[in-house]
C-alpha positions in Angstrom: -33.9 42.6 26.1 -33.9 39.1 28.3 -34.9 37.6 25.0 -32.4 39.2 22.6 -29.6 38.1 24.7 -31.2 34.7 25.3 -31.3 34.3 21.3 -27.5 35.8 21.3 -26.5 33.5 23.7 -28.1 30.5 21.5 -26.1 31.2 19.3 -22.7 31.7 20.4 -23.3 28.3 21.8 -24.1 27.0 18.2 -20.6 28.6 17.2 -18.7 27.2 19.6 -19.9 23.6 18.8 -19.5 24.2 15.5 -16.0 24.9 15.4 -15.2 21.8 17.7 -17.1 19.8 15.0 -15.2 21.1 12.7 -11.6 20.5 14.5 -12.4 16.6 14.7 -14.1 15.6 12.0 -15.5 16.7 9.2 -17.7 14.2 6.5 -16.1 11.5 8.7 -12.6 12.6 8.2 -10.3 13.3 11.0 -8.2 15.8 10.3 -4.3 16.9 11.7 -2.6 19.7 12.0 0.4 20.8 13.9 -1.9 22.1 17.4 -3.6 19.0 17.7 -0.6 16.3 17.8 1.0 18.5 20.3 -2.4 18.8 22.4 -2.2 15.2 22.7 1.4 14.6 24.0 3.5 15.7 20.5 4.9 13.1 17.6 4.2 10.3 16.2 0.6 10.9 15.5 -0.2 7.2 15.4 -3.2 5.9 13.4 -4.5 3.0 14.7 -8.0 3.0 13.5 -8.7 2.6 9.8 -10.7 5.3 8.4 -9.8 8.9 6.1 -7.4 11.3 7.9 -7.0 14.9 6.7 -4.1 17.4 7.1 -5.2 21.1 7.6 -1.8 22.2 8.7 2.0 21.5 7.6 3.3 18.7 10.3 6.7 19.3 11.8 7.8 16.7 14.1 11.0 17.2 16.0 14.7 15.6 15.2 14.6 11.4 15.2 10.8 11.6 15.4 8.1 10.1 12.8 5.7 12.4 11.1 2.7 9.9 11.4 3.0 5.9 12.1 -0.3 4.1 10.9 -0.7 0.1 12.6 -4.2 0.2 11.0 -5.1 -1.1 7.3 -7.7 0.6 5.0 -6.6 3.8 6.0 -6.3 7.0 3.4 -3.6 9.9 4.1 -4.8 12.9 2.5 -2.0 15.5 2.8 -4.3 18.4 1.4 -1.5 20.2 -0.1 0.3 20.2 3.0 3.9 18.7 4.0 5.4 17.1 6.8 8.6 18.6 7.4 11.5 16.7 9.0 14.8 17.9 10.0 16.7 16.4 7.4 18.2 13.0 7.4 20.6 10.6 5.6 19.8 7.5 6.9 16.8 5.1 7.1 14.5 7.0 10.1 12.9 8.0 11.2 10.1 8.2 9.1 7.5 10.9 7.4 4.6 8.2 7.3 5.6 5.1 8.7 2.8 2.8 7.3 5.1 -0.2 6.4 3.0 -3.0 8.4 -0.1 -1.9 7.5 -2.3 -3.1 4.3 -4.5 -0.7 2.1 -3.0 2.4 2.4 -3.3 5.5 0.4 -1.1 8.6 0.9 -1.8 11.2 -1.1 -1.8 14.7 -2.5 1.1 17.1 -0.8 4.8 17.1 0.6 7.3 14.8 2.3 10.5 16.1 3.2 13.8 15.8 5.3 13.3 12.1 6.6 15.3 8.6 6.5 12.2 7.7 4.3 9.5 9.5 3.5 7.1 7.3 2.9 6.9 3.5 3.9 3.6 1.6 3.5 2.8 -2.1 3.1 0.7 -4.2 0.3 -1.5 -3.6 -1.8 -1.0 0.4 -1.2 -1.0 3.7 -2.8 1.3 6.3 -3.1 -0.2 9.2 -5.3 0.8 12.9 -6.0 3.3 12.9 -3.2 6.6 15.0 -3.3 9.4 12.8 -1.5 12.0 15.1 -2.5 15.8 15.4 -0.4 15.1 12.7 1.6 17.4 9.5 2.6 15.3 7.7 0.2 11.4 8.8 -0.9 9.0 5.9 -1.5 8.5 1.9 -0.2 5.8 0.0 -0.7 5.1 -3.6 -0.6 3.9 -5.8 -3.5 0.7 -4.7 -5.1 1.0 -1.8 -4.7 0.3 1.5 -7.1 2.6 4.4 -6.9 1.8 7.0 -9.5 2.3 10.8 -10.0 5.1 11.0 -7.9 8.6 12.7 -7.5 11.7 11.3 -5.5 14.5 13.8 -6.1 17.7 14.2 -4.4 17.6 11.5 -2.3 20.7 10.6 -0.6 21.0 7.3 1.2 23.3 5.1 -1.3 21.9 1.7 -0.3 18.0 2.2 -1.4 16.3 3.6 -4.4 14.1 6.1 -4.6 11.4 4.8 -5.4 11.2 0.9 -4.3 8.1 -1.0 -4.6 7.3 -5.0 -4.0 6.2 -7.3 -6.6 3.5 -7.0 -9.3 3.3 -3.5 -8.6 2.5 -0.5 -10.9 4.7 2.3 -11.3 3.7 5.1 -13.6 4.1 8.4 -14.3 6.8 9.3 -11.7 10.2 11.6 -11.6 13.0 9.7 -9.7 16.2 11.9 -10.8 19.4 12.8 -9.2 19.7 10.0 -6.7 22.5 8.4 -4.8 21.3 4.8 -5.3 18.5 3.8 -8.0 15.5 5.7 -9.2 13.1 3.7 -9.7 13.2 -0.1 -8.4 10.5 -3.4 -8.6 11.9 -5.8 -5.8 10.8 -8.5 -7.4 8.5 -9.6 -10.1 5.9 -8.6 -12.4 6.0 -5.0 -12.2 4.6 -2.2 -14.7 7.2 0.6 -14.8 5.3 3.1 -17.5 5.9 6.7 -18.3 8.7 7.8 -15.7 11.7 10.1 -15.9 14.6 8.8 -14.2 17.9 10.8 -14.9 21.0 11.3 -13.0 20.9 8.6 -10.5 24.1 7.3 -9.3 23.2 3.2 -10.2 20.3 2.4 -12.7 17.5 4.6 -13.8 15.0 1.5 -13.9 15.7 -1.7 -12.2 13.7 -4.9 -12.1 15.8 -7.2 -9.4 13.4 -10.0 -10.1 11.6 -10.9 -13.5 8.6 -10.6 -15.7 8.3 -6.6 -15.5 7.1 -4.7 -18.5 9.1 -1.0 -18.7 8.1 0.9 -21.6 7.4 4.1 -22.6 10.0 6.1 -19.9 12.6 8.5 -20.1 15.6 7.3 -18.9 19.0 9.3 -18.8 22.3 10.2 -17.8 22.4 7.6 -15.4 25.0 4.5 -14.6 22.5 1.8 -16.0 19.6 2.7 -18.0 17.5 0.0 -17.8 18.4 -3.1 -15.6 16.6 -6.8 -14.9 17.9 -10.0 -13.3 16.8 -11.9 -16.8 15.6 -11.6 -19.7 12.3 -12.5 -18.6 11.5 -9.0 -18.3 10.8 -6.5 -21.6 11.3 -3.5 -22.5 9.6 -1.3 -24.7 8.9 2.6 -26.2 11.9 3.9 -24.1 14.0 6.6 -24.8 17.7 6.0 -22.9 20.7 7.7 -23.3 23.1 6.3 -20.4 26.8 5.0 -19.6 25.2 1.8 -20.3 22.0 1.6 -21.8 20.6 -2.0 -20.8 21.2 -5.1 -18.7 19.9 -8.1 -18.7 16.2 -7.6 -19.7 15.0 -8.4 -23.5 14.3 -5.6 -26.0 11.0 -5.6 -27.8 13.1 -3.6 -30.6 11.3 0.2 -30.6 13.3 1.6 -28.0 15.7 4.6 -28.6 19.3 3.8 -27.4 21.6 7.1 -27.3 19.8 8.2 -31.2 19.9 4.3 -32.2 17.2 1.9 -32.1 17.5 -1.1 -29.8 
């Protein structure tokens, strides 16, 4: 009997350190949930060690309060499916992931809601499978930067786009629609803007407010401007717009689709 319960005992142990294993770290990922922020003193879970991070719970931080800040580069945000849940906002904070002096940051893979901005990280970034929907504005990123996959719906601060990246950044793949300011923005040059939707927005569906961006191959409708550069250094190509004004300033590289007439 003494050694059945000794054996028992073993193992409970074993249990019990598995599971605290298990609630840190797991293949050197740390993960968050909702408990463990408030076990440590509450919001902003602040990262300031680069590494992977994991959500295993949906985060919701209370009113005026970042979701996450990050002060470390080479860090990856894996949301897991998961959202973090503000109270809703219409200005610029605070933030859902406030990563915007930090390098080499990926946030990926679930929900941001309800924030001034959803998510704000810094160069040479990525910003992948993320929902910033009915926020005051979804996405910024710095230049370099890769934001792909995304949607930023129903954002309504009037005085930033949706999505708004940095220089020689790629865009692709994204839904930016029903906006109070832009869609989809490149502050500055270089950008590839490829294989977006951006309808309904209350300025342009695609602007380049620099030079030297390449936007082809989007949908682009119902909005103010359609397709808008500072110069014609930029071109644009394989787009289908139908707008109150098709194009401004940028140079056509004459296969595009202007309301049911080639331009």
């Amino acid at each position: 009997m003494k050694l059945k319960l000794s054996v028992a005992a073993i193992f409970a142990a074993a249990g019990i350190l598995a599971f605290a294993a298990s609630a840190g770290a797991v293949d050197g990922t740390i993960e968050i949930n909702q408990a463990k922020v408030l076990a440590a003193g509450g919001f902003p879970f602040v990262i300031s060690t680069h590494g992977s991070y994991r959500l295993t719970s949906n985060l919701k931080p209370p009113a005026s309060t970042d979701g996450i800040d990050v002060s470390a580069s080479n860090v990856t945000i894996d949301l897991n499916g998961f959202g973090i849940i503000g109270p809703g906002s219409s200005g610029i904070t605070p933030n859902g992931i406030n990563a915007s002096t930090a390098a080499e940051v990926t946030v990926e893979n679930g929900t941001v809601t309800g924030f001034g901005i959803a998510v704000d990280v810094g160069n040479v970034s990525i910003v992948r499978n993320v929902h910033a929907d009915v926020n005051g504005t979804g996405i910024q990123t710095g230049s370099d930067a890769l934001v792909e996959g995304c949607t930023a719906n129903n954002c309504t601060l009037a005085i930033e786009p949706a999505i708004n990246c940095g220089g020689a950044s790629t865009i692709s793949g994204n839904t930016a629609n029903g906006n109070a300011d832009a869609g989809i923005t490149c502050q500055g040059n270089g950008c590839v803007i490829s294989g977006n939707t951006a309808a309904a927005n209350s300025i342009a569906g695609i602007d380049c407010n620099g030079g030297g961006c390449l936007i082809s191959g989007n949908v682009v409708f119902n909005n103010a401007t359609g397709v808008e550069s500072s110069d014609a250094s930029t071109g644009f190509g394989g787009n289908v717009l139908k707008n109150t004004t098709n194009v401004s300033g940028p140079s056509s590289l004459h296969n595009n689709l202007c309301t049911g007439s080639f331009c």
